[in-house]
LUMLOKE-453356 format. One record per atom (N, C-alpha, C): residue number from 1; atom name; chain; x, y, z; residue in one letter. Coordinates in nm, 2 decimals, padded with zeros to 4 digits. Example, Ala and Ser with C-alpha at 12.3 -4.5 7.8 and 13.67 -1.06 7.14 Angstrom:
2
<site 1, N, A, <01.32, -00.57, 00.78>, a>
<site 1, CA, A, <01.23, -00.45, 00.78>, a>
<site 1, C, A, <01.32, -00.33, 00.78>, a>
<site 2, N, A, <01.28, -00.22, 00.71>, s>
<site 2, CA, A, <01.37, -00.11, 00.71>, s>
<site 2, C, A, <01.29, 00.00, 00.79>, s>
# end
This chain:
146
<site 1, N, A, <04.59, -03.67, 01.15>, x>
<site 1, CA, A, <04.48, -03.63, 01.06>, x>
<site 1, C, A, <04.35, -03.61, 01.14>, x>
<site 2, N, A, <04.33, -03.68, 01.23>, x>
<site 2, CA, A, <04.18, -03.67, 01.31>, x>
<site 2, C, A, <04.15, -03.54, 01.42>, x>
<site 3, N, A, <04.28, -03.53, 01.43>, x>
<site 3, CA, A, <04.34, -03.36, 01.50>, x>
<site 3, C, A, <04.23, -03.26, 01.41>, x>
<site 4, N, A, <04.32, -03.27, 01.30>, x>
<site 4, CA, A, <04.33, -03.17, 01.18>, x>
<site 4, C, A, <04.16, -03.14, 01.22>, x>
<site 5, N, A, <04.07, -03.31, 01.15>, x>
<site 5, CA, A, <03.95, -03.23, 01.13>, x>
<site 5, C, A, <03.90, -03.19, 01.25>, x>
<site 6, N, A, <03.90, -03.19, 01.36>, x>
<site 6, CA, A, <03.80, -03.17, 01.51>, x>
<site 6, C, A, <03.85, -03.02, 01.49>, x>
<site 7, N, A, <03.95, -02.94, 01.41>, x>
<site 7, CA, A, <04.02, -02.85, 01.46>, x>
<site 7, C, A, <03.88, -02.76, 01.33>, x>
<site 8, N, A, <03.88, -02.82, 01.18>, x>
<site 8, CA, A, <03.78, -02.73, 01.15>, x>
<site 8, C, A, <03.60, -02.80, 01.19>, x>
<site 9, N, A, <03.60, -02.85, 01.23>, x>
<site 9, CA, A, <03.46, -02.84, 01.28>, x>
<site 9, C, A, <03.48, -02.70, 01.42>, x>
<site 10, N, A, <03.60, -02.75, 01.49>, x>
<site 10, CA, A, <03.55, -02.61, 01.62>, x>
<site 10, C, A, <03.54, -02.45, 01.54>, x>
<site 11, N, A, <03.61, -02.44, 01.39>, x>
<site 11, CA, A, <03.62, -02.34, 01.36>, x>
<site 11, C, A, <03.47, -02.34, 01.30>, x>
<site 12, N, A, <03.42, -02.42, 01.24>, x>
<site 12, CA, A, <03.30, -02.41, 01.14>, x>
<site 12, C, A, <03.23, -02.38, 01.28>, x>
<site 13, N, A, <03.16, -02.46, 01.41>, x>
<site 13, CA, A, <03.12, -02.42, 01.50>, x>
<site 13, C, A, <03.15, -02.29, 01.58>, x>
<site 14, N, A, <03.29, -02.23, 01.59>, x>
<site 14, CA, A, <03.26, -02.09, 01.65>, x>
<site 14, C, A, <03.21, -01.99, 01.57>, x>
<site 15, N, A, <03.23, -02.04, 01.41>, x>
<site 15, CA, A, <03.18, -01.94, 01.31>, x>
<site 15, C, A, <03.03, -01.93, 01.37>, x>
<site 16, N, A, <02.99, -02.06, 01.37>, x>
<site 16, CA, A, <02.84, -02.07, 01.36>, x>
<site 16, C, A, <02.76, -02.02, 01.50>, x>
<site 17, N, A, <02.83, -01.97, 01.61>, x>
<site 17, CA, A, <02.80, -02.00, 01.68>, x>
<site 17, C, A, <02.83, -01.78, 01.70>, x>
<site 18, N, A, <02.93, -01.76, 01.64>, x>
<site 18, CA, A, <02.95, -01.58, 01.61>, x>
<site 18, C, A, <02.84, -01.52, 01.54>, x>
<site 19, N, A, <02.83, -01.59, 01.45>, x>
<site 19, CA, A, <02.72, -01.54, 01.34>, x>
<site 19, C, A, <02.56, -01.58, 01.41>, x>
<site 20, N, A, <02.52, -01.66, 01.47>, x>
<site 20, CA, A, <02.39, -01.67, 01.54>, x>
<site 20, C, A, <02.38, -01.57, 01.62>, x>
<site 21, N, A, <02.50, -01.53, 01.70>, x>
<site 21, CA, A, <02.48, -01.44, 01.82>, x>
<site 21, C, A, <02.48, -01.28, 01.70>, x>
<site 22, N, A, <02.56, -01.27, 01.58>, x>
<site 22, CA, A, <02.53, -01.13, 01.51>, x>
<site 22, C, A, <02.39, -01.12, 01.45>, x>
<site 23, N, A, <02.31, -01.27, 01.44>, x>
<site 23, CA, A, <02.21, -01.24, 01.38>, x>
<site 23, C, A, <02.12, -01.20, 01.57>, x>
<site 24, N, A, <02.12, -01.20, 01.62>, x>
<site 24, CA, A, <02.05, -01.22, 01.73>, x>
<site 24, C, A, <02.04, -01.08, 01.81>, x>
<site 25, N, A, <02.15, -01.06, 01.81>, x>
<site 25, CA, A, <02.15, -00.91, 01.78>, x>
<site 25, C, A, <02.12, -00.81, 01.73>, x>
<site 26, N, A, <02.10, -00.83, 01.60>, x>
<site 26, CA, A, <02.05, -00.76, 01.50>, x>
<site 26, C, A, <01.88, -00.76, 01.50>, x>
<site 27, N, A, <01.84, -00.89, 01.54>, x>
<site 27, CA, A, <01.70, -00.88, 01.53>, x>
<site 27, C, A, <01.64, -00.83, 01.66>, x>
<site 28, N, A, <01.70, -00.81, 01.79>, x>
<site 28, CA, A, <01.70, -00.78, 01.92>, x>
<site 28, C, A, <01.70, -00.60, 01.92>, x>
<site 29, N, A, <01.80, -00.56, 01.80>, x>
<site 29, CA, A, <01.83, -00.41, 01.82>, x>
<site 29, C, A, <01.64, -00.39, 01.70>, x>
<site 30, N, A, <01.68, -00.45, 01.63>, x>
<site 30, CA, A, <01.48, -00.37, 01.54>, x>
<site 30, C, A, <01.37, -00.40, 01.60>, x>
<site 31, N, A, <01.38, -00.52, 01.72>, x>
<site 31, CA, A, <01.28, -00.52, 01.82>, x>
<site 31, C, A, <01.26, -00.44, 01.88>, x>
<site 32, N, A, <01.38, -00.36, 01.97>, x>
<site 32, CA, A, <01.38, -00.25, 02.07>, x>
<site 32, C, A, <01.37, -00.12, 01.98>, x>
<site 33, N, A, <01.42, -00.12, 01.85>, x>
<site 33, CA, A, <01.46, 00.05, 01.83>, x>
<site 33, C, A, <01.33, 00.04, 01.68>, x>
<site 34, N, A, <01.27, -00.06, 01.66>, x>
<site 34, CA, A, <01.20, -00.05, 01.60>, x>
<site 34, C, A, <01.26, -00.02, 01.39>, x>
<site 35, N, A, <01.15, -00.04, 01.26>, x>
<site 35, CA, A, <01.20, -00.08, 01.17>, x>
<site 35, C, A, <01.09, -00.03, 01.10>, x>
<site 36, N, A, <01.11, 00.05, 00.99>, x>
<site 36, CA, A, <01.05, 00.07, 00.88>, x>
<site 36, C, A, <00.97, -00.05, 00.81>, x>
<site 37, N, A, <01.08, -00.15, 00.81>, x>
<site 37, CA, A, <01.03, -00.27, 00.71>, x>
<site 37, C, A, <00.94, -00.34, 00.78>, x>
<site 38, N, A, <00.93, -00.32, 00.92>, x>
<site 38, CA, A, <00.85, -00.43, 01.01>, x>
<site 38, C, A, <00.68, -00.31, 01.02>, x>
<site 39, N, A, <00.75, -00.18, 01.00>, x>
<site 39, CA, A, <00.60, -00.08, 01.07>, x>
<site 39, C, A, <00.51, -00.16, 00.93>, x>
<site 40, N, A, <00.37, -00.14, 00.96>, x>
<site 40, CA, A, <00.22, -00.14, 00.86>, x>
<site 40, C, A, <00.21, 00.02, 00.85>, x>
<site 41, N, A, <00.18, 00.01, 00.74>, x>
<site 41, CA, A, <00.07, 00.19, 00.71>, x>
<site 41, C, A, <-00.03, 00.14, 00.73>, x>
<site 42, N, A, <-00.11, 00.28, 00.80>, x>
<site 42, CA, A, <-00.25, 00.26, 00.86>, x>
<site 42, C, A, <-00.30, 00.26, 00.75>, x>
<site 43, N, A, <-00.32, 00.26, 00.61>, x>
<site 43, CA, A, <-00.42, 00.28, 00.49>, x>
<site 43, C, A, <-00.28, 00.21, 00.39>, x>
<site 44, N, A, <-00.33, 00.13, 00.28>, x>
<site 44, CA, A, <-00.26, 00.08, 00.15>, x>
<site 44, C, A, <-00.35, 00.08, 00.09>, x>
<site 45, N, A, <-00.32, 00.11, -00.05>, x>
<site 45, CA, A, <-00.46, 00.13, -00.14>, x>
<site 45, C, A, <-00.44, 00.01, -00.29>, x>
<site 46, N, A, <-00.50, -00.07, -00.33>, x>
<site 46, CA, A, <-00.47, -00.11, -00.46>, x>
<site 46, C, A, <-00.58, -00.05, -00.59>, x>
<site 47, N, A, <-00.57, 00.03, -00.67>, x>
<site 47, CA, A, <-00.65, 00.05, -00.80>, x>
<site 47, C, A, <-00.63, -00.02, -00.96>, x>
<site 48, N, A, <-00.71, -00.09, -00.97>, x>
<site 48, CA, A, <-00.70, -00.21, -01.12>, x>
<site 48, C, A, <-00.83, -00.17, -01.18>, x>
<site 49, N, A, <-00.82, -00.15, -01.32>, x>
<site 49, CA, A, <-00.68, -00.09, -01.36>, x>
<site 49, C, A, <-00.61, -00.02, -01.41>, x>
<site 50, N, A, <-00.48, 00.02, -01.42>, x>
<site 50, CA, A, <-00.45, 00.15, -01.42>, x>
<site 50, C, A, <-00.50, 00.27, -01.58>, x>
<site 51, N, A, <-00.50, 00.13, -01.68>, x>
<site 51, CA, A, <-00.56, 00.20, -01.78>, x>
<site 51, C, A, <-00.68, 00.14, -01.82>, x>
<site 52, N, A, <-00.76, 00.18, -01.89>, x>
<site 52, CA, A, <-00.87, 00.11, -01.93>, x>
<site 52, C, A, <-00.93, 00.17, -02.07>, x>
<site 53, N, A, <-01.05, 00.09, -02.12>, x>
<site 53, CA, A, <-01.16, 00.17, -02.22>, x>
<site 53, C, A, <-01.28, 00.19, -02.17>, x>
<site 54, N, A, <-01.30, 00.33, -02.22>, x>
<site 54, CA, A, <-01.44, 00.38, -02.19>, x>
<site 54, C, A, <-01.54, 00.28, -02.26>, x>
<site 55, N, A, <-01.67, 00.25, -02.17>, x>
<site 55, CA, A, <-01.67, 00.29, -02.04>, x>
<site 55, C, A, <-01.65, 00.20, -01.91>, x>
<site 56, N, A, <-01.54, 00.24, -01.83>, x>
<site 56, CA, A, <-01.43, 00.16, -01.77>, x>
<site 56, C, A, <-01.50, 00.12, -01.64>, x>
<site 57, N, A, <-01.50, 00.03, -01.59>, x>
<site 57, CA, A, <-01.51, -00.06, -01.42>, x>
<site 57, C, A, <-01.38, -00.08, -01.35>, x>
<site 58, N, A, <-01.33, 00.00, -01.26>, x>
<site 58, CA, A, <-01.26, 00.04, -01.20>, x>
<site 58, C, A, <-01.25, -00.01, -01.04>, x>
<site 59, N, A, <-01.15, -00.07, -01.01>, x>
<site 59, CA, A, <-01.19, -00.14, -00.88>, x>
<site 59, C, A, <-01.09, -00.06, -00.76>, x>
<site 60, N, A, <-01.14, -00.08, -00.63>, x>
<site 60, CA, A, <-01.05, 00.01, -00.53>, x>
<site 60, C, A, <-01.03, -00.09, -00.43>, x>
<site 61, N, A, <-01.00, -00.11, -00.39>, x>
<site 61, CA, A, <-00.89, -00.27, -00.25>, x>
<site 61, C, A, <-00.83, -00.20, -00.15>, x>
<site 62, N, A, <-00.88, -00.20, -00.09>, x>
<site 62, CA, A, <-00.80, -00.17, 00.08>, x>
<site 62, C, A, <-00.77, -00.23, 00.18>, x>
<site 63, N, A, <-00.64, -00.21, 00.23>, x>
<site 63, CA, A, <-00.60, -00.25, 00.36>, x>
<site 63, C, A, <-00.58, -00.14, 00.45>, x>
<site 64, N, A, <-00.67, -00.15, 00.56>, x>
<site 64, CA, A, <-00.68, -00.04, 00.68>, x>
<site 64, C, A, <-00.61, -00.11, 00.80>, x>
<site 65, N, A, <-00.53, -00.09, 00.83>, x>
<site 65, CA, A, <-00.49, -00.13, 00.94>, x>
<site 65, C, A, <-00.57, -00.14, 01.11>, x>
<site 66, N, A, <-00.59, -00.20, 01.19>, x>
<site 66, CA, A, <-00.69, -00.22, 01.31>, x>
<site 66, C, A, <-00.63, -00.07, 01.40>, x>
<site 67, N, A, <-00.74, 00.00, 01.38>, x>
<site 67, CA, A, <-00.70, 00.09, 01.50>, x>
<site 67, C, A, <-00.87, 00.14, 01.54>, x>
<site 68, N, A, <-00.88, 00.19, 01.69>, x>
<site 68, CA, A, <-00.97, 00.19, 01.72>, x>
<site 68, C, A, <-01.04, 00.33, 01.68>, x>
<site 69, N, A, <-00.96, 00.42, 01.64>, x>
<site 69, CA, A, <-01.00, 00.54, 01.59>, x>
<site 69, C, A, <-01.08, 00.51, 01.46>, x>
<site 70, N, A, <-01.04, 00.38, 01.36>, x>
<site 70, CA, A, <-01.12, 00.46, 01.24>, x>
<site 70, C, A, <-01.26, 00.47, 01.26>, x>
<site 71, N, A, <-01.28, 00.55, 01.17>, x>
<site 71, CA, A, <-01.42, 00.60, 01.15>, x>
<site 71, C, A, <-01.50, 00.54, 01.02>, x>
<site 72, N, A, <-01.40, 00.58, 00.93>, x>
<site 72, CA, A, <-01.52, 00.57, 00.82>, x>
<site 72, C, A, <-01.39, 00.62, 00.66>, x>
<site 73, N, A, <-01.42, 00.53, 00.56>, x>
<site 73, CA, A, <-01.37, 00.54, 00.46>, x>
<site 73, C, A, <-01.41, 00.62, 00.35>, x>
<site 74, N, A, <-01.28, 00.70, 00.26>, x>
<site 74, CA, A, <-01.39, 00.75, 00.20>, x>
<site 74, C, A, <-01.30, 00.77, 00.09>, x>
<site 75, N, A, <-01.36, 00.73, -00.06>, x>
<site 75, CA, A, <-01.34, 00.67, -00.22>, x>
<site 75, C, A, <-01.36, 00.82, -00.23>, x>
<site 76, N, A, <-01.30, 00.85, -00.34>, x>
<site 76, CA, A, <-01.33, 00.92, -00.47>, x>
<site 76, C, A, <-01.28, 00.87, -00.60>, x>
<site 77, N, A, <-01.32, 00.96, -00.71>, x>
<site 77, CA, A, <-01.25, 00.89, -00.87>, x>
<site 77, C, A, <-01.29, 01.07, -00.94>, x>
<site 78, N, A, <-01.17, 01.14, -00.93>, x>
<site 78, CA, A, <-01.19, 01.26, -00.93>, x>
<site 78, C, A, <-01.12, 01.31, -01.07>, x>
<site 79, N, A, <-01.19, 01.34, -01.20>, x>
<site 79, CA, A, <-01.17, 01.36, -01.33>, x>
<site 79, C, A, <-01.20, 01.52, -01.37>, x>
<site 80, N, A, <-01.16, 01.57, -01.44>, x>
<site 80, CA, A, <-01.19, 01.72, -01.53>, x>
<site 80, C, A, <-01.34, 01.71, -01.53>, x>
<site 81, N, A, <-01.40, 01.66, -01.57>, x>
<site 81, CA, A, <-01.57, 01.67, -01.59>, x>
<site 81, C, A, <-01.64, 01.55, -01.53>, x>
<site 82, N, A, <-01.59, 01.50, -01.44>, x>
<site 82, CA, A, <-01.63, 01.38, -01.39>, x>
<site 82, C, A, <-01.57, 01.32, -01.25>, x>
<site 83, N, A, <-01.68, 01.37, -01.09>, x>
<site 83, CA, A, <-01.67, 01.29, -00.99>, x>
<site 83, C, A, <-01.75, 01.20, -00.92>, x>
<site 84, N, A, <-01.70, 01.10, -00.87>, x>
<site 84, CA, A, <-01.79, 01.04, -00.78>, x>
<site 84, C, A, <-01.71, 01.00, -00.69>, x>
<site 85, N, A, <-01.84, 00.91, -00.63>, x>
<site 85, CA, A, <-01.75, 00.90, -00.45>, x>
<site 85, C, A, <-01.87, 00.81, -00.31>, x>
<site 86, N, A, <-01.78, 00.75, -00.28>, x>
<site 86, CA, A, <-01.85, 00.68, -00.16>, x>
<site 86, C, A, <-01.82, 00.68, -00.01>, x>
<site 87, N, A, <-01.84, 00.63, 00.06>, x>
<site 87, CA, A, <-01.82, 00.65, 00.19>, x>
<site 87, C, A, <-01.83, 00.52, 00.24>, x>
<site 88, N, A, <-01.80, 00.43, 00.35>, x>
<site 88, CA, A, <-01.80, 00.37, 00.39>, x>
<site 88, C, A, <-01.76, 00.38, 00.56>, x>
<site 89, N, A, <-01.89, 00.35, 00.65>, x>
<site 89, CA, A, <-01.86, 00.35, 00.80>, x>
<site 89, C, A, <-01.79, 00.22, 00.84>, x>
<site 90, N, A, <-01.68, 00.26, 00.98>, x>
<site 90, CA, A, <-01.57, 00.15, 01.00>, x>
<site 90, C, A, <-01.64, 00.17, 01.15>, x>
<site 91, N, A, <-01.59, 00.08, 01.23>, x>
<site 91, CA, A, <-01.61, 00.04, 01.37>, x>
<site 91, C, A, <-01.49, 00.03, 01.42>, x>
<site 92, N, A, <-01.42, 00.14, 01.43>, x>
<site 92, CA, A, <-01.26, 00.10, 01.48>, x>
<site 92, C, A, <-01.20, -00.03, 01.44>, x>
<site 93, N, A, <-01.12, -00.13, 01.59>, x>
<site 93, CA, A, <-01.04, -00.18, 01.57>, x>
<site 93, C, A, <-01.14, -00.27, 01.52>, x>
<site 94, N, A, <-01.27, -00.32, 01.55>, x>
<site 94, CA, A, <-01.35, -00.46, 01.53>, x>
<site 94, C, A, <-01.37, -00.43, 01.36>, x>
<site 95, N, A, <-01.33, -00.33, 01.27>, x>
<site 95, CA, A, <-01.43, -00.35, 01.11>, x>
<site 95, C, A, <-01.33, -00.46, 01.04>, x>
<site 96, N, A, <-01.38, -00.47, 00.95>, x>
<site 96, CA, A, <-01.32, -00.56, 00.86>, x>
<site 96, C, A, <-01.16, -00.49, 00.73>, x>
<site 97, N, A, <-01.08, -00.59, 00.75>, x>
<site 97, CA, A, <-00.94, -00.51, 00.74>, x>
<site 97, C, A, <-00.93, -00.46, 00.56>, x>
<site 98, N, A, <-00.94, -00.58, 00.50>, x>
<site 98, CA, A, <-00.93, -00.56, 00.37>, x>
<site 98, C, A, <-01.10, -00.55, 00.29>, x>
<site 99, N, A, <-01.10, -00.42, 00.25>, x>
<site 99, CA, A, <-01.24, -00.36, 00.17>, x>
<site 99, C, A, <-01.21, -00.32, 00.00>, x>
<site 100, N, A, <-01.31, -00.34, -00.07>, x>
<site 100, CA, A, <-01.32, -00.34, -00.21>, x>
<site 100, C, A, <-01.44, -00.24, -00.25>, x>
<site 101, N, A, <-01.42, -00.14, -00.31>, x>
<site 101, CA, A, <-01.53, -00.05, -00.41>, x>
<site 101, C, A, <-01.50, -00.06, -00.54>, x>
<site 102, N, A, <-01.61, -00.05, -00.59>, x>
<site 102, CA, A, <-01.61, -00.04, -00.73>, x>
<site 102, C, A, <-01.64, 00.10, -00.84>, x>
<site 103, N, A, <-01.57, 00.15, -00.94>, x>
<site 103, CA, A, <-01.68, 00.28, -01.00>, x>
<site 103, C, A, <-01.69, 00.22, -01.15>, x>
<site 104, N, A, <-01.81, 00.19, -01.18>, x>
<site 104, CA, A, <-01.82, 00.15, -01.32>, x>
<site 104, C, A, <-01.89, 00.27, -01.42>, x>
<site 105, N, A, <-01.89, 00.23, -01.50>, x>
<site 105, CA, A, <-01.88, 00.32, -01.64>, x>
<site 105, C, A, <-01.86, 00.45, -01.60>, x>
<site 106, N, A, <-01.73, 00.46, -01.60>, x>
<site 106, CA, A, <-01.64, 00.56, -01.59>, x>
<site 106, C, A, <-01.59, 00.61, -01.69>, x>
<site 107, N, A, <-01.65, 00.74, -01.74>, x>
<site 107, CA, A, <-01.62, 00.80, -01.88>, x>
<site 107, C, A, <-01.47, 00.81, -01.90>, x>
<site 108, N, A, <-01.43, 00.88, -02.04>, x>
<site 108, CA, A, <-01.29, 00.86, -02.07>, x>
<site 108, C, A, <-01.26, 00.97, -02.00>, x>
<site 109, N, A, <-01.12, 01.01, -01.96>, x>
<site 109, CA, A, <-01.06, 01.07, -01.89>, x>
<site 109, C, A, <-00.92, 01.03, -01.81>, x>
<site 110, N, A, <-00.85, 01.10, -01.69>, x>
<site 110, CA, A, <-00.74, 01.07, -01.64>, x>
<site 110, C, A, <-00.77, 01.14, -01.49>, x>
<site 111, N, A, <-00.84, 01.00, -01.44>, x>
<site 111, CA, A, <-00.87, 01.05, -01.26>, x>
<site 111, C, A, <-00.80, 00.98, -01.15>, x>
<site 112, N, A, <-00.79, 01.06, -01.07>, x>
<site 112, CA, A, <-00.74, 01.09, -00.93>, x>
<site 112, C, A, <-00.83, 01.03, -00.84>, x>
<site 113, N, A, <-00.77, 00.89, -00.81>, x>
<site 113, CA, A, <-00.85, 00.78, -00.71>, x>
<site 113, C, A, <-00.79, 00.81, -00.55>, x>
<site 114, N, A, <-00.85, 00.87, -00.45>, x>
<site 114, CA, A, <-00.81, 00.95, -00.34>, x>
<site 114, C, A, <-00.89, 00.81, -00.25>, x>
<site 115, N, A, <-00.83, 00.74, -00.15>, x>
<site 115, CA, A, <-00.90, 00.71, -00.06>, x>
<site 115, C, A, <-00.85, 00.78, 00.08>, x>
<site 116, N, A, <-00.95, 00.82, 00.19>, x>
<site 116, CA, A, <-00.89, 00.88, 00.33>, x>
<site 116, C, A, <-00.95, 00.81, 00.44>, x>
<site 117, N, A, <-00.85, 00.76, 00.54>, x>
<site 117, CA, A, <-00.92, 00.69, 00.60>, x>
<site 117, C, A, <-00.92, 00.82, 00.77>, x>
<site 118, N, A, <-01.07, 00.80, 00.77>, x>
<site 118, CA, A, <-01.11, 00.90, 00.89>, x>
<site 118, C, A, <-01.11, 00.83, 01.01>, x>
<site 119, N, A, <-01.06, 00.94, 01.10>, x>
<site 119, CA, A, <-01.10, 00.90, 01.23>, x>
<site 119, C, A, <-01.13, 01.02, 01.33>, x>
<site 120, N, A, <-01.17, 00.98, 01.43>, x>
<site 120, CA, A, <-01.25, 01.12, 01.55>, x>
<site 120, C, A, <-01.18, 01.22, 01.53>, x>
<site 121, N, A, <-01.11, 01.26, 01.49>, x>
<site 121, CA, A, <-01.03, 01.40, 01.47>, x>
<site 121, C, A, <-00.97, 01.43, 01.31>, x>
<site 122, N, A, <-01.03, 01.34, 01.24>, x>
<site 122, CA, A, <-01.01, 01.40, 01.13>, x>
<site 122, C, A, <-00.95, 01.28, 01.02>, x>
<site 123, N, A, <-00.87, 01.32, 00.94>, x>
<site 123, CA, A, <-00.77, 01.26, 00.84>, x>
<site 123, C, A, <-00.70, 01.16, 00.93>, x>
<site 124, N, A, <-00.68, 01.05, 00.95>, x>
<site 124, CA, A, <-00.60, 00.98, 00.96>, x>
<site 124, C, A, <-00.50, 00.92, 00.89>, x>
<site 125, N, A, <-00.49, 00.90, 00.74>, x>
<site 125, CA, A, <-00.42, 00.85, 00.65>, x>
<site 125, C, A, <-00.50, 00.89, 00.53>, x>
<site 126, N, A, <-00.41, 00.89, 00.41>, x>
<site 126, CA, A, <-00.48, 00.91, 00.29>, x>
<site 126, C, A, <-00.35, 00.84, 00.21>, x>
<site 127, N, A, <-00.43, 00.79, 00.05>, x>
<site 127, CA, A, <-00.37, 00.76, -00.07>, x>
<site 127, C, A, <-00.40, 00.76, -00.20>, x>
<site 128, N, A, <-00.34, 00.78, -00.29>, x>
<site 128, CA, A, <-00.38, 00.85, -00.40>, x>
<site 128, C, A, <-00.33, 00.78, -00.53>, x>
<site 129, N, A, <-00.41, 00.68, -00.60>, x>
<site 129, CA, A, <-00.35, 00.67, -00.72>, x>
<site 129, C, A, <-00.42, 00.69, -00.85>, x>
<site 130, N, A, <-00.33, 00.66, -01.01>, x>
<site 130, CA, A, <-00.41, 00.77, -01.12>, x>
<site 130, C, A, <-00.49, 00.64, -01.19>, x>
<site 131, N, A, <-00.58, 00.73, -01.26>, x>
<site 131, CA, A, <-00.59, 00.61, -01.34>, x>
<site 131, C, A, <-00.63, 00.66, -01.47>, x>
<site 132, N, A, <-00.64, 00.60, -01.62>, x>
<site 132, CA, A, <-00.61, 00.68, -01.71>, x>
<site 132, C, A, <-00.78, 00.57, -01.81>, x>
<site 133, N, A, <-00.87, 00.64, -01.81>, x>
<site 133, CA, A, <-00.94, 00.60, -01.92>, x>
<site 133, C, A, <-00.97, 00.61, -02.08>, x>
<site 134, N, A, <-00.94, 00.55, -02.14>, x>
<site 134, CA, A, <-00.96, 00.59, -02.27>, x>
<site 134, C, A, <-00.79, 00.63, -02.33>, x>
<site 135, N, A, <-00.76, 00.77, -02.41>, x>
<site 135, CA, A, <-00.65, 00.77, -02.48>, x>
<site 135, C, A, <-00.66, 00.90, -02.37>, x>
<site 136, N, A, <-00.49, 00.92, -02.26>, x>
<site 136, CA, A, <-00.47, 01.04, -02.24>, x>
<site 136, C, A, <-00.45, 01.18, -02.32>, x>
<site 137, N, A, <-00.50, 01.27, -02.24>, x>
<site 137, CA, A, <-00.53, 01.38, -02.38>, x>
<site 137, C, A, <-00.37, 01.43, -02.38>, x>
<site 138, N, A, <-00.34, 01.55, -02.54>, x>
<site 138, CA, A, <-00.23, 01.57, -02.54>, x>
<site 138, C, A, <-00.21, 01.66, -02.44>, x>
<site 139, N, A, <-00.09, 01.68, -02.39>, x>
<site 139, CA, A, <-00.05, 01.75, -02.31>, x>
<site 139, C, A, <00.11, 01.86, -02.34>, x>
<site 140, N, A, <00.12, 01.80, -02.49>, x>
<site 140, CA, A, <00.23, 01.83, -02.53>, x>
<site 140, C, A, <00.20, 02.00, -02.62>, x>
<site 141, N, A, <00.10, 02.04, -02.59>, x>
<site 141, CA, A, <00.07, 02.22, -02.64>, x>
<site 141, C, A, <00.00, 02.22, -02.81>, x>
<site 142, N, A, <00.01, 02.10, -02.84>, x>
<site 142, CA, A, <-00.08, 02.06, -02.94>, x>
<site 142, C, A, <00.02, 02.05, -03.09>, x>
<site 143, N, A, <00.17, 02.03, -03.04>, x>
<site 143, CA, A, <00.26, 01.99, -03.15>, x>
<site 143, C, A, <00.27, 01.87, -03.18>, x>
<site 144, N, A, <00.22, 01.87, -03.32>, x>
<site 144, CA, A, <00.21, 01.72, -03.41>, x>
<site 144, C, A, <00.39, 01.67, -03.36>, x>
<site 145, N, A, <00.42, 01.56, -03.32>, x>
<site 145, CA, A, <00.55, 01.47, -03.31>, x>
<site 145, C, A, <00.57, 01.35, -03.44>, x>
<site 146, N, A, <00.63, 01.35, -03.57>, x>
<site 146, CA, A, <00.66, 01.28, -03.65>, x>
<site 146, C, A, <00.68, 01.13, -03.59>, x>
# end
């Protein structure tokens, strides 16, 4: 019997000992060949919230990633009859990573929150999300739906 068990501990141990080296390898190959899940986007945007009532306070949250190119930030909240928009200067890699704007009383409508983040040559990243004030208009050609 004492045979028996030393015989599955060496099995539980080569298992353990196979599977350390598959995991080690695997993390060794996304070090060298690199990984979606591990890259940052140079720009992520958060906009809250997505719906609201007129007249709405609208917030914008950013995460810019450190590069020495950026330049400078730039909001919009882009509506049918209604834009605004700010700018914000960056200092490259030294600015500060996560940034917040605000647009308040923001009439009713369905706008297009664009932030781009600039750098010496231009566009460096951009993102875009919607945001819906008040009751979206119909879009359905103006047929009453029972």
């Amino acid at each position: 019997m004492p045979q028996h068990r030393h015989c599955l501990r060496s099995r539980s141990l080569g298992a353990l000992l196979a599977f350390t080296g598959f995991v080690g390898f695997i993390g060794a190959s996304v070090l060298v060949c690199g990984s979606p899940l591990l890259a940052r986007e140079p720009l992520v945007i958060r906009v809250t919230p997505a719906i609201a009532q007129p007249p709405a306070f609208v917030t914008v949250r950013t995460d810019v990633e450190a590069d020495d190119d950026n330049r400078s930030l730039e909001v919009s909240a882009e509506g049918v009859d209604f834009f605004t928009s700010s700018r914000l200067p960056l200092e490259g890699s030294k600015s500060t990573r996560f940034n917040e704007f605000h647009f308040d009383n923001l009439p009713a409508g369905t706008y297009k929150v664009t932030v781009v983040l600039m750098g010496s040559q231009g566009a460096r990243a951009s993102a875009t999300k919607s945001v819906v004030v008040g009751i979206p208009e119909d879009t359905s050609g103006g047929a009453d739906t029972p």
